[in-house]
C-alpha positions as CSV (number, residue, x, y, z in Angstrom):
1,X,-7.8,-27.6,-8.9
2,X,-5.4,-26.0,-6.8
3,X,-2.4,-28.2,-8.9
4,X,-4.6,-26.7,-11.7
5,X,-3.7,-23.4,-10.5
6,X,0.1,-23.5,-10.0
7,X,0.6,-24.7,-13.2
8,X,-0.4,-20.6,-14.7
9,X,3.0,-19.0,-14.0
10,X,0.4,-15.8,-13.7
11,X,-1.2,-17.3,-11.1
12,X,1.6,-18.4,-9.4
13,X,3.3,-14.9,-9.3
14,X,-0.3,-13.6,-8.0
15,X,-0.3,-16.3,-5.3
16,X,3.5,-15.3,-4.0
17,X,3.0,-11.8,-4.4
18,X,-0.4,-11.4,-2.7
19,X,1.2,-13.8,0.0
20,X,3.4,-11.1,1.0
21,X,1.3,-8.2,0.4
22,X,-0.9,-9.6,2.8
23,X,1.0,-11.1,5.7
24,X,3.3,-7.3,5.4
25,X,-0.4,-5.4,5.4
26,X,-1.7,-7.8,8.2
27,X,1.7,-7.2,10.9
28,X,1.4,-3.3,10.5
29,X,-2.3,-3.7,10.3
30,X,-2.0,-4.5,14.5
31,X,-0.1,-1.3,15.4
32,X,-2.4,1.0,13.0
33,X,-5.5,-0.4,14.2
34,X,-4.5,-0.5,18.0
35,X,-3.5,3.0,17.4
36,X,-6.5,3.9,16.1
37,X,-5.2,4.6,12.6
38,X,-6.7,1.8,10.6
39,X,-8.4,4.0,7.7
40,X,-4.8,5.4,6.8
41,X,-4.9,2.4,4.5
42,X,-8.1,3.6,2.9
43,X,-6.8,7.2,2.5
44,X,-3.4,6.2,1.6
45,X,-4.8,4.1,-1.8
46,X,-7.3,7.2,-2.2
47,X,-4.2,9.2,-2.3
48,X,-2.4,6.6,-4.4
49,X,-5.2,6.5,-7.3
50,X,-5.3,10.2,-7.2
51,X,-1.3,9.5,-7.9
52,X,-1.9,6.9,-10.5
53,X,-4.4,8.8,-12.4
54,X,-1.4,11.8,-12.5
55,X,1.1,9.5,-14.1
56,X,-1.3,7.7,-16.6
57,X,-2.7,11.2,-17.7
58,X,1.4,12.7,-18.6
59,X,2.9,9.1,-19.0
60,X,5.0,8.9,-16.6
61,X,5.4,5.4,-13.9
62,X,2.7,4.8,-11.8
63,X,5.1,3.4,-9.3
64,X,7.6,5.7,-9.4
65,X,5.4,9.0,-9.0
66,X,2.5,6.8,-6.5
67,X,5.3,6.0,-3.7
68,X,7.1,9.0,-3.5
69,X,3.0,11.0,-2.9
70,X,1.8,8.6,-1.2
71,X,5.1,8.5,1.4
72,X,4.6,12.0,1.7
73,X,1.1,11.9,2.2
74,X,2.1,8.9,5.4
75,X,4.1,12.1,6.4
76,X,1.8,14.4,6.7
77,X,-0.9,12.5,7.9
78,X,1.4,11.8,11.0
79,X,2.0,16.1,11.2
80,X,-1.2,17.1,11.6
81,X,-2.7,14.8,13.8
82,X,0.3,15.0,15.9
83,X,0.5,19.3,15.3
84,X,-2.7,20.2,15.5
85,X,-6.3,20.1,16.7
86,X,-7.5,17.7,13.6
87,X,-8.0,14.4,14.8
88,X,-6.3,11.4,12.6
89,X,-9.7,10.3,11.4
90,X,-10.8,13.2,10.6
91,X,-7.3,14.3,8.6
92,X,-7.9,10.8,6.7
93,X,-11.2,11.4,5.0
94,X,-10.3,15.2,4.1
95,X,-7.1,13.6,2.4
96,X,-8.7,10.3,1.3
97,X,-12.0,12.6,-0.6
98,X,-9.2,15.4,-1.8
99,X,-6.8,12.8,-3.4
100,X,-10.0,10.6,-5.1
101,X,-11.7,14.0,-6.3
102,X,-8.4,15.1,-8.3
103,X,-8.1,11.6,-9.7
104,X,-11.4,11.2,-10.9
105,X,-10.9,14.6,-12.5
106,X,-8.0,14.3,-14.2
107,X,-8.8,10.9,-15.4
108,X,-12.0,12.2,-16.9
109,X,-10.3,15.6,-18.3
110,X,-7.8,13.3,-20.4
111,X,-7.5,9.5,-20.7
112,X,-10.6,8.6,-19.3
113,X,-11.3,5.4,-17.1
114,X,-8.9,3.0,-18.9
115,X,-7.8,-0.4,-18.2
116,X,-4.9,0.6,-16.3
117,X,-6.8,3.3,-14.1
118,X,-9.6,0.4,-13.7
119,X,-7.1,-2.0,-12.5
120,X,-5.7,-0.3,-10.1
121,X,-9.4,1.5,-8.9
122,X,-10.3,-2.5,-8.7
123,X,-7.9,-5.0,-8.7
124,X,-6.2,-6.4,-11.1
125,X,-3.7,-9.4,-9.2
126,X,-3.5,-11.3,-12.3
127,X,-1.7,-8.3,-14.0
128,X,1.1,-8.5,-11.1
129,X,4.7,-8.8,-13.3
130,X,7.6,-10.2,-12.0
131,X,9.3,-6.9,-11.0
132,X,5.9,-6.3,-8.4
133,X,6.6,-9.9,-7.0
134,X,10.1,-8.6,-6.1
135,X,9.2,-5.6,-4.7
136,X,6.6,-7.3,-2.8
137,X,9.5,-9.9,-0.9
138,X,11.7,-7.3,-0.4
139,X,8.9,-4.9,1.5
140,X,8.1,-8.1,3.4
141,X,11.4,-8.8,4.8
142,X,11.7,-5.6,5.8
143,X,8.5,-5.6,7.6
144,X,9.9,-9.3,9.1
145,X,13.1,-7.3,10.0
146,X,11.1,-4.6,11.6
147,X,9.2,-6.8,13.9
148,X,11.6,-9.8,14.7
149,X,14.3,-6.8,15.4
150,X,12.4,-4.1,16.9
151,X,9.3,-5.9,18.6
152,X,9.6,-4.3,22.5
153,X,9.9,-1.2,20.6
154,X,7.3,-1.4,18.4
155,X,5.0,-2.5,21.3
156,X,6.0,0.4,23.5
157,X,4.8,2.6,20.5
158,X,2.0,0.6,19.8
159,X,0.2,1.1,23.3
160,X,2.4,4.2,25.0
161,X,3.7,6.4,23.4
162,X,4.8,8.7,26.2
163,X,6.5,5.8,28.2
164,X,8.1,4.5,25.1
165,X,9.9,8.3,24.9
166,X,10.7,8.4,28.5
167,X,12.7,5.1,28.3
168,X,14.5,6.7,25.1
169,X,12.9,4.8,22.3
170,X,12.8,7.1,19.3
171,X,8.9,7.3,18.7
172,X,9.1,9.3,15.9
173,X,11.2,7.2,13.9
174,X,9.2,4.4,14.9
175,X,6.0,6.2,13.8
176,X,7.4,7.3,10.5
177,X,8.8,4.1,9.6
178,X,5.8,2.0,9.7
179,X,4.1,4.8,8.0
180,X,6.3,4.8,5.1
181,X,6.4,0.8,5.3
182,X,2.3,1.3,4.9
183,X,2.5,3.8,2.2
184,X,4.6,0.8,0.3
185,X,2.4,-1.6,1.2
186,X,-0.5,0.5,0.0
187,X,1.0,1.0,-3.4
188,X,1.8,-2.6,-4.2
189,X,-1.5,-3.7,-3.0
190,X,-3.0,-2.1,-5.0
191,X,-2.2,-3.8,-8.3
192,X,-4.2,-7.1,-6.6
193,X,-7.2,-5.3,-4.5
194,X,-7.9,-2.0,-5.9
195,X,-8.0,1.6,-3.9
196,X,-11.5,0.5,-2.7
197,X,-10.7,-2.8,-0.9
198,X,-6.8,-2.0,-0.4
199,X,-7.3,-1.3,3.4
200,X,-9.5,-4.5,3.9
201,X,-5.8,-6.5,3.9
202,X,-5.0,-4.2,7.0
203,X,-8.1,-4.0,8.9
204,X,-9.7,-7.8,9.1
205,X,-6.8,-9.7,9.7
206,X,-5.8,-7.6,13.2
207,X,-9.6,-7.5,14.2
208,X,-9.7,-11.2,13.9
209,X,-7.0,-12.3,15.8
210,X,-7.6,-9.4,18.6
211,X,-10.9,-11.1,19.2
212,X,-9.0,-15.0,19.3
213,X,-6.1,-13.9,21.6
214,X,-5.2,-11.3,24.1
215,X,-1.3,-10.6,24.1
216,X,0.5,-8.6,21.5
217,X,2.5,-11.4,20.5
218,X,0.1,-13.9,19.8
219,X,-2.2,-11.4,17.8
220,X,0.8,-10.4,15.4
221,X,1.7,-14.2,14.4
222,X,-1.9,-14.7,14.0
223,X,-3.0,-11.9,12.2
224,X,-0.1,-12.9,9.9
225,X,-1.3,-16.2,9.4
226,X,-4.4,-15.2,9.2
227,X,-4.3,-12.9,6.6
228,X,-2.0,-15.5,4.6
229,X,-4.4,-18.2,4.5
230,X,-7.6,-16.2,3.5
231,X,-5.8,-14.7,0.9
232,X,-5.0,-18.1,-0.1
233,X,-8.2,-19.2,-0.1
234,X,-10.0,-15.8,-1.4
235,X,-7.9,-17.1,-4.5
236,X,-8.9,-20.8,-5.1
237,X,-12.3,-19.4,-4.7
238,X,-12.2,-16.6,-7.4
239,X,-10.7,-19.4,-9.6
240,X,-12.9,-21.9,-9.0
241,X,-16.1,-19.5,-9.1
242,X,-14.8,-17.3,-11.8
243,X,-15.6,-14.1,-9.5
244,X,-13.2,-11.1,-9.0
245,X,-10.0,-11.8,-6.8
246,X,-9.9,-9.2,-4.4
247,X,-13.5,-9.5,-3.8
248,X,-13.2,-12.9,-2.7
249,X,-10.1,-12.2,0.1
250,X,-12.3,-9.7,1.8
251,X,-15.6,-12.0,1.9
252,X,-12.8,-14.8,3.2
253,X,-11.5,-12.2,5.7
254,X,-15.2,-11.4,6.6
255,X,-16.5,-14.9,7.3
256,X,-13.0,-15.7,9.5
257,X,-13.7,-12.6,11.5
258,X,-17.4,-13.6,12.2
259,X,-16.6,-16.9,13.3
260,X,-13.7,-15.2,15.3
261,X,-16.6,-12.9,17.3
262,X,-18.4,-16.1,17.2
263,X,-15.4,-17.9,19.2
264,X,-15.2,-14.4,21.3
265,X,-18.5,-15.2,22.8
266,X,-18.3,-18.1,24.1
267,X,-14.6,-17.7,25.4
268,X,-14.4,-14.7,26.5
269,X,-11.5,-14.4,28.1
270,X,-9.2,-15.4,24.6
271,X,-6.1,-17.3,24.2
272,X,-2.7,-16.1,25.3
């Protein structure tokens, strides 16, 4: 079956594309979520849709208008919560419920819920064209870059922030950075998961390999593996079953993290 598979030159860009989606979505998943920030995903496609349904309505690029908003919308996410008395979870859903309202709106005030707005509301990795492949590697080597290059800095952000600027580290580069890397990530994920199971990608993978090992290190390589192989899988099941895509990687994701609090149990301690 899986031979099956590869021989679809769709498929096969779906496979390499969500490949990197994922394992990019998974390694900033472990800072966002250790930082308490893992529903910026799920805001950040909110904000993306309401983006989507913008360009759709005056036919302009989805792409081009999505990741310049939804960058800017990583931005000010990071001002308020770090500005003000609004707390980041709390500056999420008022952005996340704002951005979703005004695409709903406009998309029922003018072209109505069309394929393309459905796709990218859904999921549609089968529609993913050669130029989203691309863009896909080159967000992931970045995201490699970032983390092979940068990983003691990184980590000082991750878990002090106020140590990490004592010792000169730039944490507001650092911050913005993988907020804008995110903000990518969230638009080209997208096209293969939908706004409503986009931040899935970030979230499971990091919880799963949190509750298998203990030190930073080992959780990012796993979480990337991780989130590699469900995807993997989440796809030869769709195929074989004939159910939606991105539905399938999240009920993968699920099951591993179950059997990873399952392994949590009865080795508490973890793996180093």
């Amino acid at each position: 079956m899986i031979l099956e598979m590869l021989s679809y030159p769709f498929l096969v860009r779906a496979l390499l594309g969500g490949m990197m989606v994922s394992l990019c979505a998974s390694l900033l998943g472990v800072s966002l979520v250790l930082k308490r920030y893992s529903m910026i995903g799920d805001g950040l496609s909110h904000v993306s849709f309401g983006a989507l349904s913008v360009a759709i309505a005056v036919g302009w690029s989805p792409l081009a208008v999505s990741i310049p908003v939804v960058t800017l919308a990583a931005f000010f996410l990071l001002r308020i919560t770090e500005n003000s008395k609004v707390k980041s979870d709390a500056a999420i859903a008022m952005i996340s419920a704002s951005a979703l309202a005004i695409g709903i709106v406009v998309t029922s005030l003018t072209t109505g819920m069309t394929t393309d707005v459905s796709s990218y509301m859904f999921g549609s990795i089968l529609a993913m064209s050669r130029e989203d492949v691309i863009l896909a590697g080159i967000l992931s080597l970045v995201v490699l870059c970032l983390f092979v290059f940068c990983y003691n800095k990184i980590f000082a952000v991750t878990f002090d922030e106020s140590f990490a600027r004592a010792t000169g580290i730039r944490v507001k580069f650092y911050n913005v950075l993988v907020a804008v890397l995110t903000a990518f990530t969230i638009v080209l994920g997208m096209r293969m998961m939908g706004a409503m199971l986009i931040s899935s990608l970030i979230i499971f993978p990091a919880l799963t390999a949190m509750g298998v090992f203990k030190s930073f290190r080992s959780v990012v390589v796993c979480s990337g593996v991780l989130s590699v192989v469900c995807f993997c899988t989440g796809m030869v099941v769709s195929y074989g079953m004939s159910v939606p895509a991105g539905a399938s990687v999240v009920l993968v994701n699920l099951a591993v993290f179950f059997m990873s609090r399952i392994f949590s149990r009865f080795c508490p301690g973890g793996l180093q």
